[in-house]
KETIVO-251440 format. One record per residue: residue number from 1; residue in one letter; x, y, z of N, C-alpha, C in turn. Coordinates in pm, whole numbers. Each point is the difference from the previous one (the first is absolute). Example, Ala and Ser with C-alpha at 12.3 -4.5 7.8 and 13.67 -1.06 7.14 Angstrom:
+--------+------+--------+--------+--------+--------+--------+--------+--------+--------+--------+
: marmar : dodo :   n.c1 :   n.c2 :   n.c3 :  ca.c1 :  ca.c2 :  ca.c3 :   c.c1 :   c.c2 :   c.c3 :
+--------+------+--------+--------+--------+--------+--------+--------+--------+--------+--------+
:      1 :    A :   1319 :   -569 :    780 :    -89 :    119 :      0 :     90 :    120 :      0 :
:      2 :    S :    -35 :    105 :    -72 :     82 :    119 :      6 :    -77 :    109 :     73 :
+--------+------+--------+--------+--------+--------+--------+--------+--------+--------+--------+
// end
This chain:
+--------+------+--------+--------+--------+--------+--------+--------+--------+--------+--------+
: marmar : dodo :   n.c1 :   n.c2 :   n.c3 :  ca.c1 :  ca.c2 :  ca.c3 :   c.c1 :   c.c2 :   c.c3 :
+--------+------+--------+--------+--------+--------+--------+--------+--------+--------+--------+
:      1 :    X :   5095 :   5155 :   1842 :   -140 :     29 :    -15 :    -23 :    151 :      4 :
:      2 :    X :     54 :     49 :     63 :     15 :    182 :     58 :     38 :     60 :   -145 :
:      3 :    X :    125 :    -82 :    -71 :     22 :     84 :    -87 :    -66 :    -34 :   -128 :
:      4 :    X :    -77 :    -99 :    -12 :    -61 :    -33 :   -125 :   -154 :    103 :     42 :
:      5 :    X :    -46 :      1 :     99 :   -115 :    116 :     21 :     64 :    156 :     21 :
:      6 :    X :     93 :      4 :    -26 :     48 :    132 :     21 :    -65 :     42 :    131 :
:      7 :    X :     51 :    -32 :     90 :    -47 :     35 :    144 :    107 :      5 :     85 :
:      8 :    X :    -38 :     62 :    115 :     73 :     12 :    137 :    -14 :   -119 :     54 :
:      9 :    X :    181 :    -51 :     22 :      6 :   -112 :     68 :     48 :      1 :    157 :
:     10 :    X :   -145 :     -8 :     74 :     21 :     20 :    191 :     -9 :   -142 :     45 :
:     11 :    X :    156 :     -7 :     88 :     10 :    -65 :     98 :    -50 :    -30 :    130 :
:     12 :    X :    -35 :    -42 :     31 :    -87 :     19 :    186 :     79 :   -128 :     19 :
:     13 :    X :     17 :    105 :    172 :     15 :   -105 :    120 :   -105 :     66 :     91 :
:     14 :    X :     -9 :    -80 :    125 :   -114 :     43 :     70 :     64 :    -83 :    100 :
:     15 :    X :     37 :     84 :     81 :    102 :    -40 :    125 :   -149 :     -6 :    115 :
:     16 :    X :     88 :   -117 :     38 :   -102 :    -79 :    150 :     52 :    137 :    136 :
:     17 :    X :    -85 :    -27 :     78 :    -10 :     69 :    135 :    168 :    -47 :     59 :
:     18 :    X :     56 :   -125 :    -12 :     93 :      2 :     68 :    150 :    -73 :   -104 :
:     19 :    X :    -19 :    112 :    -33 :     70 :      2 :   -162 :    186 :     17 :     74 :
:     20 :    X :     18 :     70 :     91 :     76 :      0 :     52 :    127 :    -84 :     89 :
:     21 :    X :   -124 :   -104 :     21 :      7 :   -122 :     67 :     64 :   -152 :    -77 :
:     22 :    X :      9 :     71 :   -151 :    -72 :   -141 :   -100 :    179 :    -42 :     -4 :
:     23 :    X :     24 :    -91 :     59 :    145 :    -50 :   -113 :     84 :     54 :    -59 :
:     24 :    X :    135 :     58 :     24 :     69 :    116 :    -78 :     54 :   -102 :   -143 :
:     25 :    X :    -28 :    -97 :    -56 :     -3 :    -87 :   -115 :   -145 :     33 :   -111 :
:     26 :    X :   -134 :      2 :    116 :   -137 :     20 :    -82 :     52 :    118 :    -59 :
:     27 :    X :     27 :    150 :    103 :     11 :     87 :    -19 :     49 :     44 :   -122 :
:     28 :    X :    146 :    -34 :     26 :    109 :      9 :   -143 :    -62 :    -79 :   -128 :
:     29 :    X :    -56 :    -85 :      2 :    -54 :   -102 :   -146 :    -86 :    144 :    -52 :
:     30 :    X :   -134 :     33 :    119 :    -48 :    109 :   -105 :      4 :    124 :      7 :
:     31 :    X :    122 :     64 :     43 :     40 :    127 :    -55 :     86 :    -72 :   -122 :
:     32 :    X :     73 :    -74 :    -30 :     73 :    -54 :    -82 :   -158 :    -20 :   -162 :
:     33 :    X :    -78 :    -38 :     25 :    -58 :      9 :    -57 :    -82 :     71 :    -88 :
:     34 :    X :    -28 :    151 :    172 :    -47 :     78 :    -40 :    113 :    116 :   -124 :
:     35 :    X :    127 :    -42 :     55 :     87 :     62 :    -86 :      4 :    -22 :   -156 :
:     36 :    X :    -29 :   -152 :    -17 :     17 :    -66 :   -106 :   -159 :     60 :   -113 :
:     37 :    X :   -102 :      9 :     43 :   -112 :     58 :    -64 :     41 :    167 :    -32 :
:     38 :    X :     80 :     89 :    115 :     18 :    119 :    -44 :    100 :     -3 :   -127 :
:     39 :    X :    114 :    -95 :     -2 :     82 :     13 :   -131 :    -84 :    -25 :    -90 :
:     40 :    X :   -125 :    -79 :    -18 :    -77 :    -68 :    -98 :    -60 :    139 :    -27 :
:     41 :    X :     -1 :    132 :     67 :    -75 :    102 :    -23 :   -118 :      0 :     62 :
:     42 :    X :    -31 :    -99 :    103 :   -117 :     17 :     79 :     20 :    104 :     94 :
:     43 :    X :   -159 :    123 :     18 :     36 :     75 :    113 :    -58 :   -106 :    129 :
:     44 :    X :     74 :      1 :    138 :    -22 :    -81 :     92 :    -93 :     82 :    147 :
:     45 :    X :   -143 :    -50 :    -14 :    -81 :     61 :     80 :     31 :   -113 :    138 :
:     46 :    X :     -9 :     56 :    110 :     36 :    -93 :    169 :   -175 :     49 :     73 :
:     47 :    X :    -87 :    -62 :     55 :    -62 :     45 :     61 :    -10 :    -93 :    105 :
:     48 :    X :     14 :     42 :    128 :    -64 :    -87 :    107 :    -91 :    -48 :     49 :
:     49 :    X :    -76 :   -145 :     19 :   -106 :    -69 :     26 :     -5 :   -108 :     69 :
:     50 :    X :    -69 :    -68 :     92 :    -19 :    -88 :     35 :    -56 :    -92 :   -116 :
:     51 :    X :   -104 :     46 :    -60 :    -51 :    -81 :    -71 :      8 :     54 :   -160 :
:     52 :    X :     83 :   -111 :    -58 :     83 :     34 :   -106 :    -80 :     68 :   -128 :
:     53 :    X :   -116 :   -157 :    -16 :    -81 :     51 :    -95 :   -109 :    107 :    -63 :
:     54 :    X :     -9 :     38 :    140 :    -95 :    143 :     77 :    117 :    130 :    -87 :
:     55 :    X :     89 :    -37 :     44 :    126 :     77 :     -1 :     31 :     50 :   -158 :
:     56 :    X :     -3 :   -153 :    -86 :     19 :      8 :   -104 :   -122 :     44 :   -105 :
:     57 :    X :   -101 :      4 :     37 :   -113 :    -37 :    -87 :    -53 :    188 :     11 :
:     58 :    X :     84 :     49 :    146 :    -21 :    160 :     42 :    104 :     53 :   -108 :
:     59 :    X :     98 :    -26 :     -6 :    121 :     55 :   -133 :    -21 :     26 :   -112 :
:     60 :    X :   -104 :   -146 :    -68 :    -19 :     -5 :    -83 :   -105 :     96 :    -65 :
:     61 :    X :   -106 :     38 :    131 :   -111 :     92 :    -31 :     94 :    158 :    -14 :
:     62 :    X :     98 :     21 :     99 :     37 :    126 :     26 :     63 :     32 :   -162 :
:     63 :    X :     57 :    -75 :    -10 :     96 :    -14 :   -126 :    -46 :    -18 :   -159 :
:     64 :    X :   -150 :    -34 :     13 :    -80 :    -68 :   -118 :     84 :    -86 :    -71 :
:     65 :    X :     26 :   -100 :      5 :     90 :   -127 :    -57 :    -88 :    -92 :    -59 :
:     66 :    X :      5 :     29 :   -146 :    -72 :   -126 :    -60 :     14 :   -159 :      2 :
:     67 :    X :    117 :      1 :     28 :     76 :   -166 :    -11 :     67 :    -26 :    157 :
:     68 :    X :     -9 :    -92 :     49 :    109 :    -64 :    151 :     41 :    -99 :    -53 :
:     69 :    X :    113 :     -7 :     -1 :     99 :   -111 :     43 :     24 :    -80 :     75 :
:     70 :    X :    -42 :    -96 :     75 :     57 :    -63 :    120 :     63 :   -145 :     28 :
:     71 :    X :     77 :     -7 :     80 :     45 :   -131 :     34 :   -109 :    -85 :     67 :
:     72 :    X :      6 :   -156 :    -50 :    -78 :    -59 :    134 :     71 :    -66 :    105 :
:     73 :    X :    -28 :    -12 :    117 :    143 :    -20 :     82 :    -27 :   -155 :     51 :
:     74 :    X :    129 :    -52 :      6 :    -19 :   -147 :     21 :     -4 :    -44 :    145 :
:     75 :    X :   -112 :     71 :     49 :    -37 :    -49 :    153 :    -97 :   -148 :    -16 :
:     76 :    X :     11 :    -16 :    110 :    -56 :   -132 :     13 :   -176 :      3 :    -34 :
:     77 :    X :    -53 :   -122 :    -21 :   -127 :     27 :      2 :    -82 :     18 :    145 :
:     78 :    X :     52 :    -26 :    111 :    -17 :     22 :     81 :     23 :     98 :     79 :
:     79 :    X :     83 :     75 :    -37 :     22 :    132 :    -15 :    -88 :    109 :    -31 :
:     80 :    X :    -29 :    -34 :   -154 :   -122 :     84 :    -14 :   -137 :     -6 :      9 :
:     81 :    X :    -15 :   -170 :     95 :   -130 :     15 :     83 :     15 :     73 :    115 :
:     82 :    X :     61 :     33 :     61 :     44 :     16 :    134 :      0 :    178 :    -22 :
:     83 :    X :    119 :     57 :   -138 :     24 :    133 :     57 :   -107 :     67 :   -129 :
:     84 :    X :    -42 :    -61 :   -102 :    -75 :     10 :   -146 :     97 :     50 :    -73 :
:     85 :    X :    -43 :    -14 :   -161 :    114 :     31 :    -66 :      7 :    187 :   -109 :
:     86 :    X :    106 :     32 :     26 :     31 :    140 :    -37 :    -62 :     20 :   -154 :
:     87 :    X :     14 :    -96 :    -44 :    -16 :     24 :   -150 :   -159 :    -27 :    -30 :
:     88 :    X :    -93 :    -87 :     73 :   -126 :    -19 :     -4 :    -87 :     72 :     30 :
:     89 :    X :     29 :    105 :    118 :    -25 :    117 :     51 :      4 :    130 :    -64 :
:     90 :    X :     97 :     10 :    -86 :     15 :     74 :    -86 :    -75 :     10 :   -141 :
:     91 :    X :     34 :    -86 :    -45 :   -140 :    -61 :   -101 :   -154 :     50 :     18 :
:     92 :    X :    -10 :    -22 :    138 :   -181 :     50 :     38 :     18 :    177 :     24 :
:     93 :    X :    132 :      6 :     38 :    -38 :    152 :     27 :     34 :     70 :   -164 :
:     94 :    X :     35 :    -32 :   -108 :     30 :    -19 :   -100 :    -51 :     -9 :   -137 :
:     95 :    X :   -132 :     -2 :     44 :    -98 :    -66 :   -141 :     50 :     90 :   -104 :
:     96 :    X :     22 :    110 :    -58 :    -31 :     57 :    -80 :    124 :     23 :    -30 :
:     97 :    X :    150 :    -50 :     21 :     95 :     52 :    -48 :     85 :   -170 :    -69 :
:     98 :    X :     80 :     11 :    -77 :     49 :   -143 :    -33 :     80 :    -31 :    144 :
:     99 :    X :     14 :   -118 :     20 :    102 :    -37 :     93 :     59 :   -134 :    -80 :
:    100 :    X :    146 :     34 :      5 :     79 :   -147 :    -54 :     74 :    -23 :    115 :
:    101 :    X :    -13 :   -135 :     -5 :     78 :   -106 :    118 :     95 :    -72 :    -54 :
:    102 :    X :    102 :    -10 :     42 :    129 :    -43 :    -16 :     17 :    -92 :     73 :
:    103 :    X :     29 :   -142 :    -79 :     20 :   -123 :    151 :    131 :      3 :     48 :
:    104 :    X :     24 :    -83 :     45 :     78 :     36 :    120 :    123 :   -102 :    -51 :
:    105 :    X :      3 :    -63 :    -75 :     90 :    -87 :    -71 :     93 :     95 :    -70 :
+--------+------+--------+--------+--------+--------+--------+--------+--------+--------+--------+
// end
């Protein structure tokens, strides 16, 4: 998509408060990942947040990004009554930029 708009293709992660803490498996999957977007030629932005979409939706302003990308993550539905969901949140903070969702399949 990046290269059919002739655009800059940015990666984000947005590392949690106890990012340190997380699983040395979580860990490795996404630096492994994040590696895998830099060969793709993505530059890879990291910012730290508790709250992801706050986080992300701040990047996107800093950065002016016409298009997001995102995964939707296969938490439970009860899950995202309980913690709400990243990608719905984003959306509202969001109006004015495209957002594509990616299922999770």
């Amino acid at each position: 998509m990046a290269e059919r708009l002739q655009a800059e293709l940015v990666a984000a992660f947005i590392e949690p408060p106890d990012w340190e803490h997380a699983p040395f498996q979580v860990r490795e999957a996404v630096e492994a990942n994040l590696r895998f977007a830099e060969d793709l030629g993505a530059r890879v932005v990291r910012r730290k947040g508790s709250d992801v979409a706050a986080a992300l939706a701040q990047l996107v302003r800093d950065e002016n990004v016409a298009q997001v990308v995102i995964g939707h993550s296969s938490h439970s539905r009860w899950h995202e009554l309980v913690h709400g969901s990243i990608v719905n949140r984003l959306l509202r903070r969001l109006r004015d930029v495209d957002v594509h969702v990616i299922g999770d399949q």
